[in-house]
C-alpha positions as CSV (number, residue, x, y, z in Angstrom):
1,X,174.4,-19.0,233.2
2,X,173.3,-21.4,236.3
3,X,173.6,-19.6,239.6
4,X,176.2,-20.7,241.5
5,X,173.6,-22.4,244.2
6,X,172.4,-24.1,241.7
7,X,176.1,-26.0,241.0
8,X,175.8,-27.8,243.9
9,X,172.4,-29.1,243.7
10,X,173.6,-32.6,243.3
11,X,174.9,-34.1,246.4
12,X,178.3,-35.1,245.8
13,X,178.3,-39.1,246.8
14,X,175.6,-39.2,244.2
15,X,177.7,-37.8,241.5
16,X,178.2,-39.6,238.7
17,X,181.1,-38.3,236.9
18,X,185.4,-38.5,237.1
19,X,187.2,-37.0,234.3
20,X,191.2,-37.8,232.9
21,X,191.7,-35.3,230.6
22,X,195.0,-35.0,228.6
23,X,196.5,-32.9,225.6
24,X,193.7,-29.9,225.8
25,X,192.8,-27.2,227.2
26,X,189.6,-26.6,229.9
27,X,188.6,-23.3,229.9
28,X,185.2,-21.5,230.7
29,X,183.0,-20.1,227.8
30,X,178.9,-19.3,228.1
31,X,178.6,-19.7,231.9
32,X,179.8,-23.5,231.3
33,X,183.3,-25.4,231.6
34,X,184.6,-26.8,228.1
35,X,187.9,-28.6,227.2
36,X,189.3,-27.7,223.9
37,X,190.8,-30.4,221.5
38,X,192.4,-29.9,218.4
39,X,191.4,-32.3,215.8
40,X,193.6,-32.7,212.5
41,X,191.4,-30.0,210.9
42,X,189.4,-28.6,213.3
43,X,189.8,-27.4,217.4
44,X,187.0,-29.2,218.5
45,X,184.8,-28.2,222.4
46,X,183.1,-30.4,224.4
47,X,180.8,-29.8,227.7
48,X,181.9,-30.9,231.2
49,X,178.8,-31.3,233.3
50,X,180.7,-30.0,236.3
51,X,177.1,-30.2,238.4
52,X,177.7,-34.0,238.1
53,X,181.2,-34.3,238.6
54,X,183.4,-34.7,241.3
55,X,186.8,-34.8,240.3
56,X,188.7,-33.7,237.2
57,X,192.4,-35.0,236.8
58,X,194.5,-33.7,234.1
59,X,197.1,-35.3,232.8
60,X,200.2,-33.9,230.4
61,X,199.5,-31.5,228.0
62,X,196.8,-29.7,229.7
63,X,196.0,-26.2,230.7
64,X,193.3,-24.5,232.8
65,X,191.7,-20.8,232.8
66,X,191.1,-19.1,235.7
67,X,188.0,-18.6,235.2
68,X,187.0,-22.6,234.6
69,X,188.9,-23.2,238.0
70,X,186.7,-20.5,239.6
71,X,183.8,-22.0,237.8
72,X,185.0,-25.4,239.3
73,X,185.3,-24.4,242.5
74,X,181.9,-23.2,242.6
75,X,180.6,-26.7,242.0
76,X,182.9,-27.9,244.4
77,X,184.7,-30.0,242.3
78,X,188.6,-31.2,242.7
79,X,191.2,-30.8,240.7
80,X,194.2,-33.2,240.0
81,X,197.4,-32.8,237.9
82,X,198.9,-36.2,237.2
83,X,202.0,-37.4,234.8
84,X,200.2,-39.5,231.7
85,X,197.7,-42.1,232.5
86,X,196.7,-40.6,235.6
87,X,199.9,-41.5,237.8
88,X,201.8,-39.6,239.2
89,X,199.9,-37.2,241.1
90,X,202.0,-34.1,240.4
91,X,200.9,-31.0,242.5
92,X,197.7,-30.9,244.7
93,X,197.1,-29.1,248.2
94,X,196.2,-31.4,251.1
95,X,198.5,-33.5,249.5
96,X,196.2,-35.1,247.1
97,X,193.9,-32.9,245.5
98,X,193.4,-29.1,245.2
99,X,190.5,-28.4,246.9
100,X,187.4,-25.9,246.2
101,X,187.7,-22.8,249.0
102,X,184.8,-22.7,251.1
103,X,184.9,-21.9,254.6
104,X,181.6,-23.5,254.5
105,X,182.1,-27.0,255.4
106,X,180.4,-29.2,258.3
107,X,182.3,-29.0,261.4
108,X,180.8,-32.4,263.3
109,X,182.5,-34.4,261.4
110,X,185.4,-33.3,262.0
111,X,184.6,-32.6,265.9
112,X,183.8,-36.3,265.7
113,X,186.7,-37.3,264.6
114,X,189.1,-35.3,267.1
115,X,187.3,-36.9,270.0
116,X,188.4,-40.2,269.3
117,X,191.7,-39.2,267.5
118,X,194.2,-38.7,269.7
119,X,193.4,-42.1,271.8
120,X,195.3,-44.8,269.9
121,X,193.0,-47.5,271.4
122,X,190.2,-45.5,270.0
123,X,192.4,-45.3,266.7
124,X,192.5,-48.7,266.3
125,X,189.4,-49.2,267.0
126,X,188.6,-46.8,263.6
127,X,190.9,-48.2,261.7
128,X,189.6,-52.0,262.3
129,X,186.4,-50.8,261.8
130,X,187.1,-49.6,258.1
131,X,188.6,-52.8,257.9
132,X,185.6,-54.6,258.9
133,X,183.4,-52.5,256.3
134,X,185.8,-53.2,253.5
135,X,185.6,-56.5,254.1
136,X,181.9,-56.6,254.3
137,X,181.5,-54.1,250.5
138,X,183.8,-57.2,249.1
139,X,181.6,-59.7,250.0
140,X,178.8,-58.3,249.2
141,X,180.0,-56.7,246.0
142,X,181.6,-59.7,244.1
143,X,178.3,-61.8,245.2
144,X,175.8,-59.8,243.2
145,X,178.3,-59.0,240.7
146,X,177.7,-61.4,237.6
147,X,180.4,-60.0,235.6
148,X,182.8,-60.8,238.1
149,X,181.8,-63.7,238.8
150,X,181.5,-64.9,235.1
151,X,185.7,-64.0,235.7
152,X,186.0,-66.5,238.6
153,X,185.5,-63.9,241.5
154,X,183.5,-66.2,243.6
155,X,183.6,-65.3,247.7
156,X,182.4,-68.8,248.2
157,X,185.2,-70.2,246.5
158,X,187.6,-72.2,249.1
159,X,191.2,-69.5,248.3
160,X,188.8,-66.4,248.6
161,X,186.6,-67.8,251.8
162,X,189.8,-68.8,253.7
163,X,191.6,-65.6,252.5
164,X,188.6,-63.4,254.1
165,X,188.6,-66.1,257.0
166,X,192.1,-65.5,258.2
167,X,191.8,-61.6,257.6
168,X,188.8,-61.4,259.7
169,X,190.6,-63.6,262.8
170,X,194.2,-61.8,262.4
171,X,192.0,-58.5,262.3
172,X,190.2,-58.8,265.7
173,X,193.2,-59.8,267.5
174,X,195.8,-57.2,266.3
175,X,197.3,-55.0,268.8
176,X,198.1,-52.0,267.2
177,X,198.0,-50.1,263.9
178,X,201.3,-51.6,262.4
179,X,199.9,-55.3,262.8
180,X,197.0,-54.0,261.1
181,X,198.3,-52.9,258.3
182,X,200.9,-55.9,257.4
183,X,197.2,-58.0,258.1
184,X,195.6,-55.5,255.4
185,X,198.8,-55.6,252.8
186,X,198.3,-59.6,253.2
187,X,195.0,-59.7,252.4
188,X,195.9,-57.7,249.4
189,X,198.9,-60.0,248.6
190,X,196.4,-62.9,248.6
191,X,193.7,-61.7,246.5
192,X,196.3,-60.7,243.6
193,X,197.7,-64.6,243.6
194,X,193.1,-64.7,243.3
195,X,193.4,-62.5,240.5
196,X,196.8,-63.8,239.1
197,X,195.3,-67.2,238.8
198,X,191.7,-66.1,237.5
199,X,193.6,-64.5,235.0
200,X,196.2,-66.6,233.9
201,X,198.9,-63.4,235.0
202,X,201.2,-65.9,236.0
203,X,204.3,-63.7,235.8
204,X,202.8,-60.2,237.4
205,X,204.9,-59.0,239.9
206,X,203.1,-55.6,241.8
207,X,205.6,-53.0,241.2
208,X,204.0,-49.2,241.3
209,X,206.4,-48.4,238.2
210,X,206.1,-51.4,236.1
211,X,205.1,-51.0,232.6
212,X,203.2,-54.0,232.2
213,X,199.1,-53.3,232.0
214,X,197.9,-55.2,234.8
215,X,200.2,-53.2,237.0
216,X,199.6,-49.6,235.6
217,X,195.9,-50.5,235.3
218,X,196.3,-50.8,239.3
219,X,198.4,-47.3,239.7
220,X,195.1,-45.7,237.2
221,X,192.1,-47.1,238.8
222,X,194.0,-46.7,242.7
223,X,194.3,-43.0,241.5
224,X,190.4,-42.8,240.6
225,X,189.4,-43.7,243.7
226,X,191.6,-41.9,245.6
227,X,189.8,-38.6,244.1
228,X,186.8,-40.0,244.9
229,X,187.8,-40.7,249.1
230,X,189.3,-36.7,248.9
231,X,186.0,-36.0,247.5
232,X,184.2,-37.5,250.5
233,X,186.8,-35.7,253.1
234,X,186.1,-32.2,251.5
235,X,182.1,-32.6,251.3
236,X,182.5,-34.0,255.0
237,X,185.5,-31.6,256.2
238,X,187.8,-34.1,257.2
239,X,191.6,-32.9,256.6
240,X,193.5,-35.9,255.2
241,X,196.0,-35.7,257.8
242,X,194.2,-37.6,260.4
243,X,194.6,-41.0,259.2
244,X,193.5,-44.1,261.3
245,X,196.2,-46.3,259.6
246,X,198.3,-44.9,257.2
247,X,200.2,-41.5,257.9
248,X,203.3,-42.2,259.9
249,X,205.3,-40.2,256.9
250,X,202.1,-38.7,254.7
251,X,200.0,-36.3,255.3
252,X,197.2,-37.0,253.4
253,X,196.9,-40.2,254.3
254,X,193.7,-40.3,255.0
255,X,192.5,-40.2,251.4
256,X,194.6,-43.6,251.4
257,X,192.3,-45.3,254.0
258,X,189.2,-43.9,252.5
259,X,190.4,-45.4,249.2
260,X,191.1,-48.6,250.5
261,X,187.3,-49.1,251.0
262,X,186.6,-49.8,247.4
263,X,189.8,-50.3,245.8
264,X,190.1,-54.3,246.2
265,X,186.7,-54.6,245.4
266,X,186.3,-52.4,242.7
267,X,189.8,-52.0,241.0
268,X,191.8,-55.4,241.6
269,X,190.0,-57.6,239.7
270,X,189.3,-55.4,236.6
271,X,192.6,-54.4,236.4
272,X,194.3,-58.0,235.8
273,X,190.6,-58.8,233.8
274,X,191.2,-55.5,231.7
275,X,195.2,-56.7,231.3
276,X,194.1,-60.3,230.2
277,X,191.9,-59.3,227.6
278,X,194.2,-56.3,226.0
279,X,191.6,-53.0,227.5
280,X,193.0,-49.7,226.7
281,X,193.5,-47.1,229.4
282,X,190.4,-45.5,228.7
283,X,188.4,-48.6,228.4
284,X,190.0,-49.6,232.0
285,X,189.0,-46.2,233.2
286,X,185.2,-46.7,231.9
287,X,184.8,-50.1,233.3
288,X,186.0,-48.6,236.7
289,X,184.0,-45.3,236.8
290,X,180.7,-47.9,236.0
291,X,181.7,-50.2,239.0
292,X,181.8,-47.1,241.0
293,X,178.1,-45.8,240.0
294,X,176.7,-49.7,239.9
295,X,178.3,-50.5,243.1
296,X,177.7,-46.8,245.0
297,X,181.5,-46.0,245.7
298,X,180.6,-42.8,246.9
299,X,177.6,-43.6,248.7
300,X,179.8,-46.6,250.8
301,X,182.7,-43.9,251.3
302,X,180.3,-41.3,253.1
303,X,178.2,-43.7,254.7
304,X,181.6,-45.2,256.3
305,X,183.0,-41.9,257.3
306,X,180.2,-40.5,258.8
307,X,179.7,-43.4,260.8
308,X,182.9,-43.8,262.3
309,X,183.2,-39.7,263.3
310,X,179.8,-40.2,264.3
311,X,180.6,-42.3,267.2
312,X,183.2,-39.9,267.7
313,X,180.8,-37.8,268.5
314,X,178.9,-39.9,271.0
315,X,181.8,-40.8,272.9
């Protein structure tokens, strides 16, 4: 059996791994975390490399020992439970995501963060600065991105240059956090009618309950990468209540702004790409988990994070 020091050997924004699991049963067996499925003849195990992961969601028909949640906790891995296809989140502390207990976590990060906080200037100034770095991953992301760009996602292409164009001047001059986030949902609104004509979607409509794939391939991958900001939050010790833009009603909204880092880059376009060309859910859920590794997600998330309660710090 590893010792439990050696679970977190791997630092968790180079951690590979995120794990949907439905209709089986994790458990702990040998000193290692297993889910159980039964096959028509056989109950079949398979291994969960939980040194590599960093969030497990489990969707219906799932159970969970004691002893494999101990076991995950010890490897400081989160844990989800989610209706099928990975939305909705059903249960979670800190709103999103139960979270390992450690009274171990980093404390300047979060001393950072306070400093600037509770100054809305200083609030907005956060929150246009994860603006401003979202913007930037994009860019950068979809140019070196063949794939994508085989799909149309060009940033030098005139509707995707002026989109990013009018974001970035709309951006600078808002006044508070309100303006900033109808700026933000309209830079969203303009990169689906991107995506929508890429992809020949012509009649998607973004509702978070529709049935069609483009739209629950949205609610799945949005839900992948919100694990992945809680992730960052816990490793840094950020609660998720002190959002820089979202939170008026949520507590955790924090996780939200964390996630929007990557999601338009990462989970927009292979969502209505995935939808054109008929992807299953778990083929979706691949393609995204290797955009996150290819693209280093969790590397972008921490790097963003730190730097922002960072300056915190200084002030």
């Amino acid at each position: 059996m590893e010792a439990l020091t050696d679970l977190k050997a791997i630092l968790h924004s180079k951690r590979a791994n995120i794990y949907y699991l439905e209709k089986c049963r994790v458990m702990q067996k040998d000193g290692r975390v297993l889910y159980l499925t039964e096959a028509q003849d056989e109950k079949q195990y398979w291994n969960i490399p939980i040194a590599n992961t960093t969030v497990i969601l489990m969707g219906t028909g799932t159970s969970i020992t004691q002893a494999a949640v101990r076991m995950l906790a010890s490897a400081g891995v989160l844990i989800g439970f989610s209706g099928g296809g990975g939305t909705p989140l059903l249960m979670g502390n800190e709103i999103e995501w139960l979270t390992p207990q450690s009274e171990y976590r980093p404390t300047e990060y979060i001393q950072g963060w306070m400093r600037f906080w509770f100054d809305e200037q200083k609030r907005l100034q956060a929150a246009k600065q994860f603006q401003q770095q979202r913007l930037a991953y994009l860019q950068r992301v979809w140019k070196k991105d063949s794939d994508l760009q085989m799909q149309g996602f060009n940033p030098n292409d005139d509707d995707i240059g002026n989109a990013f164009e009018s974001f970035n001047k709309r951006m600078e001059n808002a006044q508070n956090v309100n303006e900033l986030l109808l700026i933000e949902a309209q830079l969203t609104k303009n990169l689906y009618k991107v995506a929508v004509k890429r992809t020949g979607q012509s009649d998607f409509s973004r509702q978070h309950d529709g049935i069609d794939n483009a739209n629950a391939f949205l609610n799945h991958g949005n839900y992948l990468a919100y694990g992945l900001a809680a992730c960052t939050l816990w490793v840094l010790g950020i609660p998720h209540g002190f959002a820089v833009m979202h939170g008026k009603t949520r507590r955790g909204a924090l996780v939200f702004d964390v996630a929007d880092l990557v999601k338009d880059t990462l989970i927009l376009p292979w969502a209505f790409i995935c939808a054109k060309e008929g992807a299953t859910e778990q083929e979706f859920r691949q393609q995204c988990l290797q955009n996150f590794t290819n693209h280093k997600a969790l590397d972008f998330m921490f790097d963003t994070v730190k730097a922002v309660a960072l300056q915190g710090a200084e002030a």
